[in-house]
Each structure stands twice: as structure tokens, then as C-alpha cells.
C-alpha positions in Angstrom: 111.0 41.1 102.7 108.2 39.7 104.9 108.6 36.2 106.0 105.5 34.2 104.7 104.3 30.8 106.2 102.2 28.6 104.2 99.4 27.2 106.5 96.5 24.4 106.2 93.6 25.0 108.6 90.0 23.5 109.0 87.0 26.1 109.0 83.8 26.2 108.8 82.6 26.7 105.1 80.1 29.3 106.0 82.5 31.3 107.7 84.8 31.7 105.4 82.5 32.4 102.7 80.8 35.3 104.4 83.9 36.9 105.3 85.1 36.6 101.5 82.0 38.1 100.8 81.6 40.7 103.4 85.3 42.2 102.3 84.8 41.5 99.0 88.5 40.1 98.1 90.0 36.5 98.3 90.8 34.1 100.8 94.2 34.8 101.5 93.6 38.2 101.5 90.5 37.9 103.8 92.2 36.0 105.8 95.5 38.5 106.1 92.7 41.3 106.9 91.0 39.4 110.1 94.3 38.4 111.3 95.1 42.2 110.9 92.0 43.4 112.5 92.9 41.0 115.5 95.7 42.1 116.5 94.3 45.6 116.9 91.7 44.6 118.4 93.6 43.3 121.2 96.1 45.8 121.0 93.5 48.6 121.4 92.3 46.2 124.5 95.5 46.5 126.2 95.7 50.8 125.6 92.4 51.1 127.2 93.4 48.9 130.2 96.3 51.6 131.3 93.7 54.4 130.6 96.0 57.1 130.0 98.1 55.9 132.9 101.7 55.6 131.5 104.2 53.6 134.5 106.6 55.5 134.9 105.8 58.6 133.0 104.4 60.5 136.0 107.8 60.5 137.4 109.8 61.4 135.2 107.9 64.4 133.9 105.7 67.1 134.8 103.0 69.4 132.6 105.1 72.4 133.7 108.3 71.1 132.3 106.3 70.1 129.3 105.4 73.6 128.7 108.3 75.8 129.0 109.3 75.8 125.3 106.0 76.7 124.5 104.1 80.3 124.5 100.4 80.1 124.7 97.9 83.0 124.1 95.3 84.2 126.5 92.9 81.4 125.3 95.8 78.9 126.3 96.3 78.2 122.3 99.8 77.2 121.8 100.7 80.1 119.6 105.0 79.1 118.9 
């Protein structure tokens, strides 16, 4: 089961009350949905910071190695 933490916090009326009514459920569950969309949000910020890059990754492996157990067609569709 999810550990739950009861909180008390001071915000501005307004705000609340548009984001209740912009997702069109409760509080709690408004609130539960921000806190969600946060944490992407900054997750998604820290993917786009390496760019593709990997650490590491380009060591250890290689696109040939990555395509031996593969056969490709003459279009380069992976066919198996």
C-alpha cells in the first residue's frame, strides 16, 4: 500500500480554485495530479539535459554489436 501523509498548507484561494476547476475533480485529487505533473516535468528536464548522451553507454556498446541478431531487408527494415 502507498504510504499517505496528511498535510496542511497555505495557498492562495484563487489558485486552488482554478486548478479544481481546470481538472474538473477535487482538491486532493487536483492536488495529487499537479504534484504528478511536477515531477515529470522535471524529470523530462533532466532527459533532455543528457540529449541522447547515455555515460557510459558509448563504451560498452557499439551499433554493430547491436545488430548482429538482427536481419534487415534491402530497405534496412528489420525483417526477424
Amino acid at each position: 500500500m502507498v504510504q499517505m501523509r496528511k498535510i496542511t498548507a497555505f495557498l492562495p484561494a484563487e489558485l486552488i480554485n482554478g486548478a479544481m476547476e481546470f481538472s474538473g475533480a477535487g482538491l486532493t485529487e487536483t492536488l495529487r495530479q499537479a504534484l504528478r505533473d511536477y515531477s515529470h516535468r522535471e524529470a523530462s528536464k533532466g532527459l533532455l539535459a543528457l540529449r541522447g548522451k547515455f555515460p557510459g553507454l558509448a563504451e560498452e556498446m557499439n551499433l554493430a554489436e547491436l545488430r548482429e541478431d538482427r536481419e534487415f531487408d534491402e530497405h534496412g527494415n528489420v525483417i526477424r
